[in-house]
C-alpha positions in Angstrom: 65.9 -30.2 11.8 67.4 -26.8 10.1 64.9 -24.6 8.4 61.9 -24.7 10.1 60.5 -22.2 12.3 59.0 -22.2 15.6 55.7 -19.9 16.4 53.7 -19.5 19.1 49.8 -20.1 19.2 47.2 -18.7 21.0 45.3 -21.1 23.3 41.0 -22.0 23.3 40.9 -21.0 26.6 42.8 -17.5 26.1 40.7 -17.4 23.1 37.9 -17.7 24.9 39.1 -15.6 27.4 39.2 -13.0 24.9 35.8 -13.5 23.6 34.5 -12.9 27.4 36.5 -9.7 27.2 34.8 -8.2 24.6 31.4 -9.8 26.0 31.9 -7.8 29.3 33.0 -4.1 27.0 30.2 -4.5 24.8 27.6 -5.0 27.6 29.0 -2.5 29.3 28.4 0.3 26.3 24.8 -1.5 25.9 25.7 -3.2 22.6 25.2 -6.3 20.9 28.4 -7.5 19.3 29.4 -10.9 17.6 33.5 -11.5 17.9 35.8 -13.9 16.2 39.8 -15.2 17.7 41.5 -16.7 14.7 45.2 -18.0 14.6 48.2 -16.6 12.9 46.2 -18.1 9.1 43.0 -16.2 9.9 41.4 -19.4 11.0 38.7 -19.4 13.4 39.4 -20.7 17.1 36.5 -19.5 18.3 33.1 -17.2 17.9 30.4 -15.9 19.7 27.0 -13.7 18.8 25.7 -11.9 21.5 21.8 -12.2 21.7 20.3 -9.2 19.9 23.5 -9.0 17.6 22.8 -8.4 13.9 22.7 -12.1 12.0 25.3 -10.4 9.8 27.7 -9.2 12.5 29.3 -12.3 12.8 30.5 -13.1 9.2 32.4 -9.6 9.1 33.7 -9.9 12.8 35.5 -12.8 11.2 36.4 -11.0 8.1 37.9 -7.9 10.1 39.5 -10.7 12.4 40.9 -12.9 9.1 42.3 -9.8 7.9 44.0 -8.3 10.7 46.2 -12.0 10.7 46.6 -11.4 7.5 48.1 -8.7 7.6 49.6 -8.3 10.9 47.4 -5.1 10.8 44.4 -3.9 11.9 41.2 -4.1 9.5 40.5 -0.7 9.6 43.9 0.9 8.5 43.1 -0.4 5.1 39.9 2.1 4.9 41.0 4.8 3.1 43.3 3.1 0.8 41.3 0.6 -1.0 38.9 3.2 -1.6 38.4 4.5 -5.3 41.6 6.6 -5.9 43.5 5.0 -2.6 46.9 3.4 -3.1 45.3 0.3 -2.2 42.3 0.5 -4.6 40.4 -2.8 -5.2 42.5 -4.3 -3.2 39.8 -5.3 -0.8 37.7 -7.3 -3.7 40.8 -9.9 -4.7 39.4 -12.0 -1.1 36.0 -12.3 -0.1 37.5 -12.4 3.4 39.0 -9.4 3.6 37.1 -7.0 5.6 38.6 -3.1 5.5 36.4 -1.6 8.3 37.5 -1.5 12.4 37.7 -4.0 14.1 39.7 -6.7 13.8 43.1 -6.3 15.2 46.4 -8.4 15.3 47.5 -9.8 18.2 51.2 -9.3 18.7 53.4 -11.0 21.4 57.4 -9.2 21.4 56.2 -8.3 18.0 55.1 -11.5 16.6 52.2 -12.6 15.4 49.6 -14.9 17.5 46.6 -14.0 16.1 43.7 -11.7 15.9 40.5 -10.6 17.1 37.3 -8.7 15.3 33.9 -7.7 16.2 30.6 -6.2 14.5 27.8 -5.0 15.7 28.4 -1.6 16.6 30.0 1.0 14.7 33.4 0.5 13.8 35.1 2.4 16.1 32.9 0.8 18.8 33.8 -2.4 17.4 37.1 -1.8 17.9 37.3 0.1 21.2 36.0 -3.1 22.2 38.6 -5.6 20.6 41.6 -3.2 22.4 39.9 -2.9 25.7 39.8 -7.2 25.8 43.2 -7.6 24.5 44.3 -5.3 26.7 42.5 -6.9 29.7 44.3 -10.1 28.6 47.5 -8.7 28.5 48.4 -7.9 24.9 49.6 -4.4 24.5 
């Protein structure tokens, strides 16, 4: 049929392959991370919370996670600019979801969206030294 469009998907079992990733990074730098794979709509595939991780570590790994689908970017590029003054000013508040700290970063296949991945639990440049590290163990640049 003419107009639609084909996309591809990320699996569970990448997703959870993922999720391991960032498991095995985390544990090695002694931390305690939670860590959310969404689809190309920021929904959730699948989650995990490390024992120790803070209880609110998982709602903004899916945040940063929800926002790097949404925006094909990562979380934290939108830091600076939603801040009082930035271009992007109040920005952040239109979506409860939207999380503007690292973290959460797209994952791109020949340039096209799959999905994304975010974590919490560290600081945010742990957090997403950790996401990188697991997508590139899986293969995504």
């Amino acid at each position: 049929m003419d107009g639609l469009v084909s996309r591809q998907h990320l699996s569970l079992d990448l997703a959870l392959s993922l999720l391991a990733r960032v498991r095995e990074e985390a544990e090695a730098r002694d931390l305690a991370l939670a860590a959310t794979v969404v689809d190309t709509a920021g929904h959730v595939l699948a989650s995990q919370r490390m024992d120790g991780a803070a209880l609110g570590a998982m709602q903004l790994a899916v945040g940063k996670a929800y926002t790097a689908a949404a925006w094909a970017t990562p979380s934290g590029e939108f830091s600076r600019s939603t801040q009082p003054g930035g271009d992007d000013w109040g920005w952040n508040t239109t979506d409860p979801r939207v999380v503007v700290y690292a973290g959460g970063i797209p994952l791109l296949v020949d340039g096209e969206l799959v999905g994304a991945i975010g974590a919490s639990g560290g600081t945010a440049a742990e957090d997403e030294e950790c996401v990188v590290a697991a997508a590139s163990a899986v293969g995504f640049d």
